[in-house]
C-alpha positions as CSV (number, residue, x, y, z in Angstrom):
1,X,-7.0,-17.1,-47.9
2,X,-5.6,-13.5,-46.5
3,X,-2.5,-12.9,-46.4
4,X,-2.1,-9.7,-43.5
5,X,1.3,-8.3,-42.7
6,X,1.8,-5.0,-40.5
7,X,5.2,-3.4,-40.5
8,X,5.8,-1.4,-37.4
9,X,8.8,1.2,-36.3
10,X,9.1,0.9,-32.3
11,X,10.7,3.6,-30.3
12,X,14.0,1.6,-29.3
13,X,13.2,2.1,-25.8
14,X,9.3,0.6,-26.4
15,X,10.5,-2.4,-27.9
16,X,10.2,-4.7,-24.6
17,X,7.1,-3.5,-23.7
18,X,5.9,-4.2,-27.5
19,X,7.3,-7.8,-27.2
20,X,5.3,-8.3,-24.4
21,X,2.4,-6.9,-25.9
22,X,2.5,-9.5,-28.3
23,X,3.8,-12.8,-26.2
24,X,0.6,-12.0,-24.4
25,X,-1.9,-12.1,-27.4
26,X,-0.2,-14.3,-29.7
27,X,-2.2,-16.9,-28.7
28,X,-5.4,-15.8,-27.9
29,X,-5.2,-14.2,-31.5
30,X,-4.5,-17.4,-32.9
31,X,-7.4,-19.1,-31.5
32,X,-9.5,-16.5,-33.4
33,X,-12.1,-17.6,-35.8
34,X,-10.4,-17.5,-39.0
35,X,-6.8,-17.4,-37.9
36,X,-4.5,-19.8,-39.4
37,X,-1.5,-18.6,-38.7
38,X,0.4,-15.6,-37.0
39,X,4.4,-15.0,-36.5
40,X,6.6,-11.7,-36.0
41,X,9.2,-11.2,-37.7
42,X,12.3,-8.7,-37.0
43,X,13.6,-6.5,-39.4
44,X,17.4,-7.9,-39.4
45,X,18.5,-4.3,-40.4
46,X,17.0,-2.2,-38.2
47,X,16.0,-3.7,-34.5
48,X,13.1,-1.8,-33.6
49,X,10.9,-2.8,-36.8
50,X,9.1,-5.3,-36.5
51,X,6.3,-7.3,-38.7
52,X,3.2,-9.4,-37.9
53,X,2.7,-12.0,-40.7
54,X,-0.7,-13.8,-40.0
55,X,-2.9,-15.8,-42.0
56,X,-7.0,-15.6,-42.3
57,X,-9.7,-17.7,-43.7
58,X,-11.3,-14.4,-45.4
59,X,-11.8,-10.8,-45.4
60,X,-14.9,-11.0,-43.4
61,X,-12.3,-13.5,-40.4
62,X,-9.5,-10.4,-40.3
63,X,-12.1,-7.8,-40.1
64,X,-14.2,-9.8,-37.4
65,X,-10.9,-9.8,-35.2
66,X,-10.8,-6.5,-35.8
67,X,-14.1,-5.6,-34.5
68,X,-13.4,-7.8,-31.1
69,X,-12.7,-6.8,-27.5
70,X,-9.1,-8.5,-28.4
71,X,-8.3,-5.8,-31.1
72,X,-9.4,-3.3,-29.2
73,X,-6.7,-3.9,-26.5
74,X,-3.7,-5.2,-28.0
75,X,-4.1,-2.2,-31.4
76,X,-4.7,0.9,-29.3
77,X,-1.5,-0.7,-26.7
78,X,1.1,-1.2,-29.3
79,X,-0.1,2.0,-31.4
80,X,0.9,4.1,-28.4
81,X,4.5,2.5,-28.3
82,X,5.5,3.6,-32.4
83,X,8.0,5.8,-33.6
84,X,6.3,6.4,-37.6
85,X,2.7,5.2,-38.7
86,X,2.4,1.4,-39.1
87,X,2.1,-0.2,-42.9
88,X,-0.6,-2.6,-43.4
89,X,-0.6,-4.7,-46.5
90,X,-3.3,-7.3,-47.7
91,X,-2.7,-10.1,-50.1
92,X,-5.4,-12.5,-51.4
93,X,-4.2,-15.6,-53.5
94,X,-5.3,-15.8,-57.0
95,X,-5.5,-19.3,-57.8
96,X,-4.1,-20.5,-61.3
97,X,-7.0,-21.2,-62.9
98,X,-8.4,-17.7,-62.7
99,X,-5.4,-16.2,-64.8
């Protein structure tokens, strides 16, 4: 499993327009092959950061959903709306036995 989260830093007045980005996605990214799971998360600090935390089957799953149609809308959308570059980070489990 893949573990993908992406920090992003809104412009304060971008925010609504970002959470609707999102509520109108969520779902249809969800229902992607591979996805598992996918929540946002908001930075309790400061209120226009924000964090997608999702969940994928494999490298190959993420980087199929992000070769679709659906990527193609919702990233170049929500790009246009930040206030600093967005951080991407990428964990894989290691199971026990391989340690």
């Amino acid at each position: 499993m893949l573990i993908r989260i992406v920090r992003m830093t809104f412009l304060p007045e971008a925010v609504p327009a970002f959470l609707e980005i999102f509520r109108n996605s969520q779902e249809q990214i969800r229902q992607m092959p591979g996805c598992q799971f996918l929540e946002l998360w908001q930075d309790a600090d400061q209120p226009n950061v924000y964090c997608t935390h999702s969940h994928w089957d494999s490298a190959d799953a993420l980087n199929a959903y992000r070769r679709s149609a659906l990527f193609g809308q919702v990233w170049p959308a929500t790009k246009g709306l930040f206030a600093a570059p967005a951080q991407a980070f990428s964990v894989q489990q290691v199971p026990l036995a391989a340690l």
